[in-house]
N, C-alpha and C positions, 0 to 999 in steps of 0.2 A: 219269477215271471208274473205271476199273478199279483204278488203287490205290488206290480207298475204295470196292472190296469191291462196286458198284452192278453189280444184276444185269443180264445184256446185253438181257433183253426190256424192262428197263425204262429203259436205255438207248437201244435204237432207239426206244421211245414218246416219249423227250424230240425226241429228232433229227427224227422225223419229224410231230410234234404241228404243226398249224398255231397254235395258242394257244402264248406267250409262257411261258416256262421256263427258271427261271434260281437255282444254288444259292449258299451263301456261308458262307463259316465263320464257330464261333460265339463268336471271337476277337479284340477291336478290333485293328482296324479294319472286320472282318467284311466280309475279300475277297471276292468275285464269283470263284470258280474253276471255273465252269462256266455254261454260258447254248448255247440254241438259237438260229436264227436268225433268227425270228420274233422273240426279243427284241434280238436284236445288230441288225436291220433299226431296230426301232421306236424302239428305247435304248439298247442296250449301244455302238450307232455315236457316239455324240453326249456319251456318258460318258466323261469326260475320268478323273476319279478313279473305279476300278473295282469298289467296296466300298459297305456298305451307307449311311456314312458318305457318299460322293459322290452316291447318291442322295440323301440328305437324312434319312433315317431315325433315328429313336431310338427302340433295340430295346426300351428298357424300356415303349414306349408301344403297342406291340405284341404284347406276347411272350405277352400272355393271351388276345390275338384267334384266332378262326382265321382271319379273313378281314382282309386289311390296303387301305385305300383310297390308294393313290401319284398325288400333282401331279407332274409332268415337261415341262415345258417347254410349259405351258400347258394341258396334258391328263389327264385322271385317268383311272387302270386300276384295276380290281379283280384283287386277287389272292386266293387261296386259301396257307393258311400251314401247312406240318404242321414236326416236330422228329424227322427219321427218325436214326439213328444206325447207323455201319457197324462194323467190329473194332475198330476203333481210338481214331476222332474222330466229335465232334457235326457237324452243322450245321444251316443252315435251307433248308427248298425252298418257293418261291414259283411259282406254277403258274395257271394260267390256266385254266377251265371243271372237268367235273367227270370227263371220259374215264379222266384220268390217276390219280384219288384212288383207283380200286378195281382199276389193273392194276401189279403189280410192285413197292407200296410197301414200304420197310423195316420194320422191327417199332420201335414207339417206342424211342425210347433212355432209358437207365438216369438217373430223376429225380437221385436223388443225384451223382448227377458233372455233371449241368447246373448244380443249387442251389448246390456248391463254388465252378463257376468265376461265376456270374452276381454284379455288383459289388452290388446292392443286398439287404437283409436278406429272405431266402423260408424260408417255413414249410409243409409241406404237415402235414393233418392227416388224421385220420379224421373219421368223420362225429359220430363220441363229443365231439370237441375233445381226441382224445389226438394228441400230437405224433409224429408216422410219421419225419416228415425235417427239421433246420435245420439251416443252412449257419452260418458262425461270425460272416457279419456280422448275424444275429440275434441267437446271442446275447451278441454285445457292444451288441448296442441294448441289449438288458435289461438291460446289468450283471452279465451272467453272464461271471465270471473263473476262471482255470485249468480244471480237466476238469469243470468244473459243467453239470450236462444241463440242458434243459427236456423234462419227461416230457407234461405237459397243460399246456393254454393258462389256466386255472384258475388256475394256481401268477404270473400274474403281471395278475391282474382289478385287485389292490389299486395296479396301478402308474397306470393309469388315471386321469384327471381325473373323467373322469363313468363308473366300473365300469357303469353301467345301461344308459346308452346303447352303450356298448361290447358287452354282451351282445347289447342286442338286435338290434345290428348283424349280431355275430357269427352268429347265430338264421336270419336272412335270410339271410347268404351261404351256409352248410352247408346249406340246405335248398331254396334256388331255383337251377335251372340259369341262370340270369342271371349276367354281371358285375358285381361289386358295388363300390362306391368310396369311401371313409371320409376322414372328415379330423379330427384326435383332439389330445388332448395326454397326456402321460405325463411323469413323472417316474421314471426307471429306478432302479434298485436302490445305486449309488450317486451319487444325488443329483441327475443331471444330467438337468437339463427342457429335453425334447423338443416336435416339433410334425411330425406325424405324416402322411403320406398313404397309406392303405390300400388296397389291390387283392385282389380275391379272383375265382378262377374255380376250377370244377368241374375235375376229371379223371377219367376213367379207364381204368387200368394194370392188364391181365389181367384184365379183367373187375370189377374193384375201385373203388369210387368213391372219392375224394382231394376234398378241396379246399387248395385251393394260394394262401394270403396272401403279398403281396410288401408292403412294408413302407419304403418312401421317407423316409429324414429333410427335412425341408422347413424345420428349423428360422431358416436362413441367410436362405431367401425370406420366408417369414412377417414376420423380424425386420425386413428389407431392405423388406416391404412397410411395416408398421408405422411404419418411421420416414420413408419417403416419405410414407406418410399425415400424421404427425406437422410433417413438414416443409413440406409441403401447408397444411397447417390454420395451422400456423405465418405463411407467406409471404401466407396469404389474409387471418391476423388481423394482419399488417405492413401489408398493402395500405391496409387500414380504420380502422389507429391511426395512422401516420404523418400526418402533418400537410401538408397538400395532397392532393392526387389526384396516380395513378400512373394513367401510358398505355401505350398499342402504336400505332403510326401506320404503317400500310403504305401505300406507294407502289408504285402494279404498273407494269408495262415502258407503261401507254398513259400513265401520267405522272396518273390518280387518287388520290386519297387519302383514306381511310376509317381508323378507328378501329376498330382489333382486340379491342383492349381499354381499359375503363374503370373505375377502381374508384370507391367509392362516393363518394369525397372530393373527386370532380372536381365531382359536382350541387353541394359547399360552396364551391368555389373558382368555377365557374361562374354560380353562384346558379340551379341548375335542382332540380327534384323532383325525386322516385327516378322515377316513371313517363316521364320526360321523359329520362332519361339511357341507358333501356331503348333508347331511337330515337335517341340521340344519338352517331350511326355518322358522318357525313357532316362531314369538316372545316368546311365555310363555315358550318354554324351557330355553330359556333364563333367561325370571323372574321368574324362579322358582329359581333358583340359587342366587337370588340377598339375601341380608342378610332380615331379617325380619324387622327389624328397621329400615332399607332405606328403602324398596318397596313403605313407601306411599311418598316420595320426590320424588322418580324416576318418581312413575305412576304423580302425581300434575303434576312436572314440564315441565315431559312430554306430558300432556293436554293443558296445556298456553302456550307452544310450537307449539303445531297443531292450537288453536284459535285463535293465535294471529299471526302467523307465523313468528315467533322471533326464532332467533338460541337460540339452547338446549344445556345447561352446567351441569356436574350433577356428586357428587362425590361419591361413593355408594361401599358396601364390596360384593362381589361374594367368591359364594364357587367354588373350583378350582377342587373338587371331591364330588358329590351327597353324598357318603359314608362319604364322613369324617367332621366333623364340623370345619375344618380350613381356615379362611376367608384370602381373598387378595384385596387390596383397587386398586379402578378403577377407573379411571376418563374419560366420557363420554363428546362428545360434536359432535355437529350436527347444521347443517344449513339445514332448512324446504324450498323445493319450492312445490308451488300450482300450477297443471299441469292443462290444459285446460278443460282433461275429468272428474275432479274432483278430481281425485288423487291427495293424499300429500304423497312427498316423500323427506327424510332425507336423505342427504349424510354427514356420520359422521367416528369419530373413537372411539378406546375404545383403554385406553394405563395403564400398571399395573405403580399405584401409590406408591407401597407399602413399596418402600423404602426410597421416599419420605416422606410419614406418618411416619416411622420409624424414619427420621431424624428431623422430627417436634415435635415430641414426644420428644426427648431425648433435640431438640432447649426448648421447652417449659420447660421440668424440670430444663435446663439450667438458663433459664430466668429467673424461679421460686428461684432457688437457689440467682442468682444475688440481685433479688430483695429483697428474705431474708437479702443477707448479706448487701446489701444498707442501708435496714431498721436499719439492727444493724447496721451501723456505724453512718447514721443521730442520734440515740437513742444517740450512744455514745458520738458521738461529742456535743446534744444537751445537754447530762448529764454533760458533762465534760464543756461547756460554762458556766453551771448554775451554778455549782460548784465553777468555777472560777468568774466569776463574781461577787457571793456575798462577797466574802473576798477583791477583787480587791477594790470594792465600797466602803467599811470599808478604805482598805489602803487609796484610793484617794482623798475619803471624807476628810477624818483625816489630810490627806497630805496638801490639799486646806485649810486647816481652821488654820493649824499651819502655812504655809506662808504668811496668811492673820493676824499674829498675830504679825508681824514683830519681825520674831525672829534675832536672833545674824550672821554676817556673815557665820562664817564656819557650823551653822546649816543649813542657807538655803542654802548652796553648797552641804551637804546630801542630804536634802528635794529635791532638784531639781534633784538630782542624782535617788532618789525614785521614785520621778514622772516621769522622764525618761522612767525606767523600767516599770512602770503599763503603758503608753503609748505603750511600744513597746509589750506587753501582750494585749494587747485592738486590735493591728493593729493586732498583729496573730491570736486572738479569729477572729478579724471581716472575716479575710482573709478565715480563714478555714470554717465558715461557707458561704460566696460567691461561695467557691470552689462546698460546697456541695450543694448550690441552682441550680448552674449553669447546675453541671454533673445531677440532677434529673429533669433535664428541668423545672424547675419550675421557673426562672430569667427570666420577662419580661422586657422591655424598653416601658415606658411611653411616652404620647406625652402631655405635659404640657407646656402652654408658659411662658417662664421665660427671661428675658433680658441680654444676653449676652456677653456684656461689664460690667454689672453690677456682675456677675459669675465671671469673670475671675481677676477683680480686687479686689473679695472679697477672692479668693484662695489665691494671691500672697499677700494680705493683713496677711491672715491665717497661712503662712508659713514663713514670714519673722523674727519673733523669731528664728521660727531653723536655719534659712539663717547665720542671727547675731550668735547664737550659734553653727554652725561648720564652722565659720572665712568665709563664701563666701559671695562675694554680687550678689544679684538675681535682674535681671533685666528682665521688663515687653515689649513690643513695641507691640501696636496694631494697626493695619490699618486703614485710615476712610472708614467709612461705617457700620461699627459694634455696632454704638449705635443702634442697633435695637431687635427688642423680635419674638424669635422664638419658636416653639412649637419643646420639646424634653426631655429626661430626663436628666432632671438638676440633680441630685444624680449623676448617672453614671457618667456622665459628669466628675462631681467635681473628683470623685474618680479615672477616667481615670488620671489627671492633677495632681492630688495628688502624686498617685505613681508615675509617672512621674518624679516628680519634687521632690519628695523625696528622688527619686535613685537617682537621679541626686546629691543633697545636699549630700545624704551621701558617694557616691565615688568621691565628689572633696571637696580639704581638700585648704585652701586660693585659693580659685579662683574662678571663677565667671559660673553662671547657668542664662539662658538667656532663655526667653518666648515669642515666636512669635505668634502671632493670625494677618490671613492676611483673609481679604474678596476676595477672588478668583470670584466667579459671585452672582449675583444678580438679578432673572429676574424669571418672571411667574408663582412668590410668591412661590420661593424658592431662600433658599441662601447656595452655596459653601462657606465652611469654612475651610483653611491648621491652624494645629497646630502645631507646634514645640517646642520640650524642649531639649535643649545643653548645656554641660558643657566642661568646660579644667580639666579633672579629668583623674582617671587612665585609662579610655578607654577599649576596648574589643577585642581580637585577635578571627581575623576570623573564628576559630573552633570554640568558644565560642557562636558567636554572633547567632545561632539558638539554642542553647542548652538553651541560657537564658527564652527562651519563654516555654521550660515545664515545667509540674507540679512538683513542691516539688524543682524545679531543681538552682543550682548557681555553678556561673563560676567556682568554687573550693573549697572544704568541707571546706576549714577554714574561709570563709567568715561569715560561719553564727556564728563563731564564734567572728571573729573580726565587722561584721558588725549588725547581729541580722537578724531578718527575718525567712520566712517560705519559699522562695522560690516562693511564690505565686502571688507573686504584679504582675508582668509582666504576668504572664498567664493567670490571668484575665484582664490584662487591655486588651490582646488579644482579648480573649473571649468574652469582652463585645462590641470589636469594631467588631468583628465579628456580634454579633447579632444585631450589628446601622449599619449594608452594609457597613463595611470597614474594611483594613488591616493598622496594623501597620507597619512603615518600618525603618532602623535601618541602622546608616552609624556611624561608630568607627576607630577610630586610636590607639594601645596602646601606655598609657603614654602622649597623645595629646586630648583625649578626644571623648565624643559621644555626637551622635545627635538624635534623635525620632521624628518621625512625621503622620502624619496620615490628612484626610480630611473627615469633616463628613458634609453632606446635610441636610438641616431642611428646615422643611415646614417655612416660614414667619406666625407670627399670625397674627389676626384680631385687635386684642386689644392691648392698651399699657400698662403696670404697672406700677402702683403707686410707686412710688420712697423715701419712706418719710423719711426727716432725722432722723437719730438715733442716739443718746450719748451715752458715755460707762456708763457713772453716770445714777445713780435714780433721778429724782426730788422729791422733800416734798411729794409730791401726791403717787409716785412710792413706795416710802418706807414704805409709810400706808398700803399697800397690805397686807390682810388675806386669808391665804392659809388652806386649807385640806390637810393633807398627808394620804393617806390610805395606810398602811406600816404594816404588822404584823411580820416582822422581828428585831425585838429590836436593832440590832447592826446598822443596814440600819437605821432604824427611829432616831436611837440618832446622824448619822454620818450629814442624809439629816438635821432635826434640829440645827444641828452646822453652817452649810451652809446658812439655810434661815435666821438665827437669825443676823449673819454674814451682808447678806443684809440688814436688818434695821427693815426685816418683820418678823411679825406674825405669827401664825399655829395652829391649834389644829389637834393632830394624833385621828385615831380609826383602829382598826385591821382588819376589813372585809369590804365585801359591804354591809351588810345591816347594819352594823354601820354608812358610808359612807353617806346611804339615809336615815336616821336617820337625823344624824348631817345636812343635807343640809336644811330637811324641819324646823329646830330650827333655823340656823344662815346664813347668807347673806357670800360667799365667793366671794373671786375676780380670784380663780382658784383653782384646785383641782390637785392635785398628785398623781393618782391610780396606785399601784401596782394590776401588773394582776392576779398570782396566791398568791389566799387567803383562810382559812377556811370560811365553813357557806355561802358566796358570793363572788365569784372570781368578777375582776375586770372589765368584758366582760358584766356580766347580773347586775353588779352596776351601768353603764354608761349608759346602756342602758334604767334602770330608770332612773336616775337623767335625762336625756336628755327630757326625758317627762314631768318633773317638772319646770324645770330650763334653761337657756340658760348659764348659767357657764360654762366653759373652763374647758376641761379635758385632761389632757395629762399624757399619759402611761410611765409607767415604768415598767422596765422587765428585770429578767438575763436570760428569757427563749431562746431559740434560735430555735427552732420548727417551719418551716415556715408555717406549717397552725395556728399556735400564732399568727403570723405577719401578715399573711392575714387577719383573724379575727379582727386584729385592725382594720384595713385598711375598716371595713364592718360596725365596730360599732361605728361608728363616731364622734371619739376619733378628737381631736383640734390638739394635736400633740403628739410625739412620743419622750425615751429618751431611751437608752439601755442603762443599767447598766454593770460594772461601770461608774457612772455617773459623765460627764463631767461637772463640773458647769460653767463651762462661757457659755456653751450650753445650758444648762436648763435653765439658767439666761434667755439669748437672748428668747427661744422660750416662756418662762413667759410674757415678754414683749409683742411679738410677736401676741400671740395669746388674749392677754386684750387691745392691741393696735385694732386688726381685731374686736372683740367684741363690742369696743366702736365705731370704725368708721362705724359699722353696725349699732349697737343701734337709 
């Protein structure tokens, strides 16, 4: 007290005052550095931070009062406010009754050193409206830059939104001892719009009246409220255009449920009135409307929603009228938060599904129809394979064993001409069932390792008869690096390269079709692989050259005439480089020729494969082979016997499977030949005994075309496979083949 100058009589008045008294500087945080004990009992004990700030105060909300009303810890005091100043510094006294106001006060302190340090824009005037004092955050309100005064309040009326009402504000405050409060806009002098809250109170300094505007920019809250406002109006015109009704659902700790909120779109999705939605608090009206058959999904999953506090999803029919039994499907969903006082509350919506179920319904019959008429076309296609098949096998059979009979020139110029034709019947049968594997998704891609170099030279080995029979020469070039075995399907593979290379042979008539395989990378146990197949043949005109790639589709109807085909090669070879992560790509000249290329990725394998030579001949040993044919077809069984005996081998037929496991437990065979569909024992639960008796080699034959047939081989572990009609230099190879793996097992 003494080093700010307080005189000692008005010193012991604080000390010994029973009212509450207590002073603070006028400095943020606007310390407490002085208090009696009267206030240190009531509050200064319990005040943790000892400033005006830890009461709770803000000085600008006060500083025009004389008398300040304080909450504290449940209690309100009145205090009396004065602005005494000693030699040095300001501060404020707060003071309790009215003993203390007339004995030992200081003399007010000097306005202008308060207006400097005070943060907000103060103006004291005369009663004229000539400017006596302003501090500098006035006049940067106005846009008053460098040593520019303000002399009168006059010189800035023109900054004003409304000058009139401004005046007459001004009018009231100078001339009413009241506090006066304003709320304004202004535009300052350069440019920048404000939003205003105005204070004014009376003073007076020696005898002099003042009044004293304080001047608060508010522009931040204004803006801050406006777009609350805007965002408000926004989210309430969201509520009422979204499409369904938006909720609040609170659950309190007794485990009730009531609706917090509803917008207006729940009475459309409910089928209620507005007046009817007013009272519509209480969830069970709600679930009384729900269909009977949902209610227990809704109520479940609306439990393990509340337990677990997981968003709530839920698709359920409501009646849209109590009276009527005409349901409409709803789809529900909601996010649970868990509130501190125990409450769970769902903020969700509810939006009519109904004409979506409608279009799912009629998608569904849709689908249902498709896959009827799917059914029937695999049926048909599979009827009409089987059909064709077994005659084919008769033709081909017969065909294979009179060219082995060395017949007369111009007969085997027929014969071959015959063969021809059951080859190019064999490609359309295979093609049209690929087609239908493919469109029922059932065409997987294997990952087998097979030796890559050893593939491709045994394709162009494959096709070089036809090469020689349509006058071109087929040339191979492969990269180094490619003696290597990679894991992939080898079939596809083949088949990709086949048609390839057979469109190729058959649109170039003397000239040459050429086979690139180039090792592009090698590294982190996998290998890039570019393939290319090009000819000098007739080539492709640019409208063409995507047309070739659909189904059924060729460059122009008389091809399938003059060249044969289905249309199909190309759009599975597509198709399947699609399903191995690749695109085929196609660069044509007409009359100059095409090119085809593509690049397929393979894992590298672990292992290498056995490479063992093979001759086209039997040895002594070879031609001793005794075979089983299980064949209940007579015309098949006398064609495949014309064949095997042709070989040099043996045979004995029987009609079924349980003839089959019959014959095996009697005689010693070196392989077996099961047809699959047979009386009494099909070929599927034949093998599947013999295999438990026997280690014999069994290889399937079949005109069926049914891919769960073909799967089923693939289960019953069958040595190998021959689809009918049956190729014999095929069947031959996999005979070998498969008593070659047998022995080097054994």
């Amino acid at each position: 007290m003494q080093e700010r100058g307080i005189n000692s009589t008005f010193k012991k008045l604080i000390y010994e005052s029973s009212e509450m008294v207590f002073l603070a500087d006028d400095t943020f945080p606007y310390p407490i550095f002085y208090s009696n004990k009267s206030f240190d009992d009531q509050i200064g004990s319990n005040l943790s931070d000892q400033s005006l700030v830890g009461l709770g105060l803000d000085i600008s909300s006060f500083i025009f009062e004389e008398q300040l009303q304080l909450s504290f810890n449940g209690n309100e005091y009145n205090f009396h406010i004065e602005l005494p100043q000693d030699s040095s510094t300001n501060y404020f006294l707060f003071y309790k009754g009215e003993k203390i106001r007339s004995q030992g006060l200081p003399t007010k302190r000097e306005l202008q050193q308060f207006l400097f340090q005070f943060p907000d824009a103060q103006l004291v005037l005369k009663p004229d409206g000539e400017v006596f004092l302003s501090n500098t955050e006035a006049l940067n309100l106005f846009g008053f830059t460098g040593n520019a005064k303000l002399n009168h309040l006059s010189e800035v009326e023109g900054l004003f939104v409304d000058p009139t009402q401004w005046k007459k504000w001004l009018s009231a405050a100078i001339s009413e001892h009241t506090t006066h409060h304003f709320l304004t806009f202004l535009t300052n002098s350069l440019g920048v719009q404000l939003s205003l809250e105005i204070a004014s109170k009376q003073l007076e300094v020696d005898g002099v009246q003042y009044v004293l505007l304080s001047f608060k920019n508010i522009s931040e809250k204004v803006t801050l409220e406006k777009n609350l406002e805007e965002s408000s109006n926004f989210l309430m015109n969201l509520t009422e255009q979204v499409p369904g009704g938006l909720y609040q659902l609170v659950m309190d700790s007794d485990g009730k449920l009531n609706f917090s909120f509803l917008s207006k779109g729940i009475a459309q999705v409910l089928g209620l009135k507005q007046e009817e939605l007013e009272n519509f608090t209480d969830i069970s009206l709600a679930i009384s409307r729900v269909h009977p058959s949902d209610l227990p999904q809704v109520i479940m999953s609306s439990i393990a929603s509340a337990r677990k506090v997981e968003p709530w999803q839920c698709q359920f029919r409501v009646k849209s009228d109590p009276k009527s039994e005409d349901y409409r499907w709803i789809l529900g969903a909601a996010r649970p938060e868990a509130l501190e006082n125990g409450d769970m509350v769902w903020y969700g919506y509810l939006t009519d599904i109904s004409n979506q179920k409608e279009f799912e319904s009629t998608l569904d019959e849709s689908r249902k129809a498709a896959e009827k008429a799917n059914q029937i076309k695999s049926d048909f296609l599979s009827m009409i394979s089987h059909e064709l098949r077994t005659p084919l096998n008769a033709i081909s059979g017969s065909t294979y064993s009179l060219i082995h009979d060395h017949p007369q020139v111009h007969q085997k110029s027929e014969l071959d001409t015959i063969n021809f034709a059951v080859d190019n019947l064999i490609i359309m049968i295979n093609d049209l069932l690929d087609f239908q594997k493919i469109e029922a998704g059932k065409l997987t891609i294997e990952k087998k390792p097979f030796h890559l170099n050893s593939l491709v030279n045994q394709i162009i080995k494959g096709l070089s008869f036809h090469a020689r029979d349509s006058k071109n020469k087929l040339e191979v070039k492969l990269s180094e690096g490619l003696d290597i075995t990679v894991s992939g399907d080898k079939t596809r593979l083949s088949q990709i390269l086949n048609n390839l290379i057979t469109n190729a042979l058959k649109f170039t008539n003397d000239g040459e079709v050429k086979v690139i395989v180039n090792l592009v990378e090698n590294r982190d146990g996998k290998a890039k692989v570019y393939f290319e197949v090009s000819d000098n043949g007739i080539g492709i005109a640019p409208e063409h050259q995507e047309k070739i790639f659909n189904d059924f589709d060729q460059v122009r109807p008389t091809f399938s005439t003059k060249y044969g085909g289905t249309g199909l090669g190309l759009s599975i070879t597509r198709k399947l480089l699609n399903l191995m992560g690749s695109e085929i790509g196609l660069k044509s000249v007409v009359n100059e020729g095409s090119k085809f290329y593509f690049e397929l990725e393979f894992e590298l394998a672990d292992i290498q494969l056995d490479k063992p030579a093979r001759t086209n001949g039997y040895s002594y040993q070879d031609s001793s082979l005794h075979l089983l044919m299980a064949e209940d077809n007579d015309v098949n069984a006398l064609v495949l016997g014309k064949i095997i005996t042709k070989w040099g081998f043996t045979f004995e037929r029987v009609t079924n499977g349980l003839e089959a496991i019959t014959a095996v437990k009697k005689t010693n065979f070196d392989c077996i030949l099961m047809d699959i569909q047979m009386p009494e024992m099909d070929g599927f639960d034949a093998t599947v005994a013999i295999k438990k008796i026997t280690e014999i080699p069994v290889i399937a034959l079949t005109a069926a075309a049914k891919l769960e047939i073909k799967d089923r081989i693939d289960e019953c572990d069958f040595d190998g496979f021959v689809a009918k009609p049956i190729d014999a230099s095929e069947l031959q190879k996999i005979i070998q083949e498969v008593i070659f793996e047998r022995n080097q097992s054994a």
